[in-house]
C-alpha positions as CSV (number, residue, x, y, z in Angstrom):
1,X,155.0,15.2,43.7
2,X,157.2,16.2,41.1
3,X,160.5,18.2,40.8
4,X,160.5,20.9,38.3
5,X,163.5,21.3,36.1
6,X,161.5,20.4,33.2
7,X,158.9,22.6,31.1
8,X,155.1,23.2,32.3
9,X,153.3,19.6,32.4
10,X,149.8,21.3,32.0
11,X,148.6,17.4,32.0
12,X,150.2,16.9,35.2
13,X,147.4,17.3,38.3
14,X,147.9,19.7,41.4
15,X,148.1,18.1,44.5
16,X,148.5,19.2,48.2
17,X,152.2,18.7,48.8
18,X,153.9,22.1,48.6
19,X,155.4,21.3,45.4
20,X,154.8,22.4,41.9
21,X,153.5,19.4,40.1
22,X,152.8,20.6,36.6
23,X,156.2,22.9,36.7
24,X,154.2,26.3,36.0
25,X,155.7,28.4,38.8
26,X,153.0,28.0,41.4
27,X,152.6,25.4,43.8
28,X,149.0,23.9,44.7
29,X,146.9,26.7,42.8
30,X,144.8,24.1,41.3
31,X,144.5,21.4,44.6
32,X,141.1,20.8,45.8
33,X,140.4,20.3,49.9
34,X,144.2,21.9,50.4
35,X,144.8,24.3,53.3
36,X,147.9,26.3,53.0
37,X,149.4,28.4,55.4
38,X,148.8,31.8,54.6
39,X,151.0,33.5,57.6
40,X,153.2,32.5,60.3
41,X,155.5,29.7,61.4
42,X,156.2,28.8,64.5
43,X,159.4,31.4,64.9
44,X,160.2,34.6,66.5
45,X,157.4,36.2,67.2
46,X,156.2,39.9,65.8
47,X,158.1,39.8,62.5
48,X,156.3,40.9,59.6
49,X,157.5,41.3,55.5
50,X,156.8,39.4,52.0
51,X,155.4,36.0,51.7
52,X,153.9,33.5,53.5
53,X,155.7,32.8,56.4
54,X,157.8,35.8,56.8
55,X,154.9,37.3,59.4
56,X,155.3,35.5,63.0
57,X,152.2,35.6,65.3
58,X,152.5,34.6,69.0
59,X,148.6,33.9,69.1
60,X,146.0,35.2,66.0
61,X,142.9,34.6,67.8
62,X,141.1,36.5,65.3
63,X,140.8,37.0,61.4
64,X,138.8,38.6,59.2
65,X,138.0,39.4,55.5
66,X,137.7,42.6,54.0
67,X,135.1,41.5,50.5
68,X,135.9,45.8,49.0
69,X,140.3,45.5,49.6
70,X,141.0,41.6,49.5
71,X,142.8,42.2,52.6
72,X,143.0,40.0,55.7
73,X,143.4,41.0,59.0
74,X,144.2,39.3,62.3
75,X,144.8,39.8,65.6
76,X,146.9,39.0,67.9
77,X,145.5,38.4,71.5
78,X,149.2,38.2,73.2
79,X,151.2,40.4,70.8
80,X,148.8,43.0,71.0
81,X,148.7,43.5,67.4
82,X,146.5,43.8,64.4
83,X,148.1,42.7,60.7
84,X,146.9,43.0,57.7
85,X,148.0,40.9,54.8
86,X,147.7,42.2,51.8
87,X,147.6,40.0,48.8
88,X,150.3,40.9,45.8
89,X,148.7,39.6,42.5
90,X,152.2,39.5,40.5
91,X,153.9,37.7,42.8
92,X,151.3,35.6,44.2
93,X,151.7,35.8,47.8
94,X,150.6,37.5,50.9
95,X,152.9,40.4,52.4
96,X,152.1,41.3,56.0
97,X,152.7,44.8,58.0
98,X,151.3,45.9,60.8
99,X,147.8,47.7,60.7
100,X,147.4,48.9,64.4
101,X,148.9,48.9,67.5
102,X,152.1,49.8,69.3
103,X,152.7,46.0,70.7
104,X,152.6,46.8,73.9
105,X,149.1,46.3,76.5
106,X,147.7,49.4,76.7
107,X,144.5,51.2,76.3
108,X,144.8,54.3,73.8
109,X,143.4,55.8,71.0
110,X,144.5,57.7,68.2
111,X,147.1,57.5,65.3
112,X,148.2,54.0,64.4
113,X,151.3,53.9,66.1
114,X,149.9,55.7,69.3
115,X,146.7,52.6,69.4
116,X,147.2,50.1,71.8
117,X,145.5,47.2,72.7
118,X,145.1,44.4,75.5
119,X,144.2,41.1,74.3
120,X,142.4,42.1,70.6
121,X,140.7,39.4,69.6
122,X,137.1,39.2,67.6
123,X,137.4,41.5,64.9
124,X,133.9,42.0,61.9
125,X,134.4,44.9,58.9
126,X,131.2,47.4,59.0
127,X,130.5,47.4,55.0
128,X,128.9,50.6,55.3
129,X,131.4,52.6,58.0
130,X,134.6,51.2,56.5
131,X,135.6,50.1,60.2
132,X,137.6,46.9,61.4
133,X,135.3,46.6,65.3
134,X,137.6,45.1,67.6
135,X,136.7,43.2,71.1
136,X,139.4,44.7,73.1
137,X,138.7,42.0,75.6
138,X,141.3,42.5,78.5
139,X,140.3,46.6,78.6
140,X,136.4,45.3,78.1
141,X,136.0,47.8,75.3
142,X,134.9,47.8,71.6
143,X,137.1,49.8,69.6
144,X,137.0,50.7,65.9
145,X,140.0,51.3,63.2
146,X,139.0,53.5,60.5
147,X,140.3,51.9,57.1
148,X,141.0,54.8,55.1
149,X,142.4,56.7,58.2
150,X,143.9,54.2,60.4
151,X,142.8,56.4,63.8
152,X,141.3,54.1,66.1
153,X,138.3,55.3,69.0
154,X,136.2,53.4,71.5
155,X,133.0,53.3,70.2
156,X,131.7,51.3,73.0
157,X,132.4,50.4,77.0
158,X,134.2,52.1,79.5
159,X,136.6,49.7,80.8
160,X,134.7,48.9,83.9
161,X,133.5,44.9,84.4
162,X,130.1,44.1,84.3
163,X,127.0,43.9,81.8
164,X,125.4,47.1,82.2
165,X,123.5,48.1,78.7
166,X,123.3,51.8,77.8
167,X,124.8,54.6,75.7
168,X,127.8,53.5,74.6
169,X,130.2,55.4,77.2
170,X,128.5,53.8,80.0
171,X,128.3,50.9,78.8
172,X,130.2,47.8,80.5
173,X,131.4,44.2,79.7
174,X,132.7,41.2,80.8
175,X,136.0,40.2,78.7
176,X,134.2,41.1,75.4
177,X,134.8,38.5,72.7
């Protein structure tokens, strides 16, 4: 790699090492097979703000890609927690807040502060609906976020175990995943 106190080295070639080999502000845009940590690191969890690891997970289990926003969300199964990282083109980086949930285990509906959660973890975007579905595995229930609204419902399961198929109220699972 190469420290940059010198001008842009467009000759210079990108490689995965967190540092900004051809000097032109942004490190590893250009890498090939490179993973990069988009959020989290390992600290305090529940923290959330600009950049890349200024959101702390205690366990993403799930993440998912909305193709209309550009947005990512995840879930986390222990914090109780959905984020959303929303992608800032000027600066180039992720910035993280949370989406839904009150961060504590619980089983409501409603506004975004007042949803709770208990061990989210699958999550798929309907295309059509403009929902983020949600296997609320520890209350065995599917619930939906509206993305324009962000009021959250069950739209399947009634919190009972078991794998009885029907309309969706009466429907029940088995630590939906």
């Amino acid at each position: 790699g190469v420290e940059c106190d010198a001008p842009i080295k467009p000759s210079q070639v990108e490689i995965c090492d967190k540092l900004d080999n051809n000097c032109d502000g942004f490190t590893d845009e250009d890498a090939t097979n490179c993973s990069v940590i988009l959020a989290g690191d390992m600290k305090t969890p529940i923290a959330t703000g600009k950049g890349l690891l200024d959101t702390y997970f205690v366990m993403p289990f799930g993440i998912v890609f909305d193709e209309n926003s550009g947005d990512i969300f995840v879930s986390d199964y222990i914090a109780n927690l959905i984020f959303i990282l929303k992608y800032d083109d000027v600066n180039r980086m992720f910035n993280s807040e949370t989406h839904s949930g009150d961060g504590l285990r619980g089983d409501k509906t409603g506004n975004k502060e007042n949803t709770s959660f208990s061990g989210p973890s699958t999550m798929v975007i309907g295309k059509a609906s403009k929902r983020l579905l949600i296997a609320d595995t520890l209350n065995n229930k599917i619930k939906a976020v509206d993305l324009e609204t962000f009021t959250s419902s069950v739209i399947a399961g009634n919190g009972n175990f078991g794998y009885d198929d029907g309309d969706a109220e009466n429907a029940t699972f088995y630590y939906p995943m």
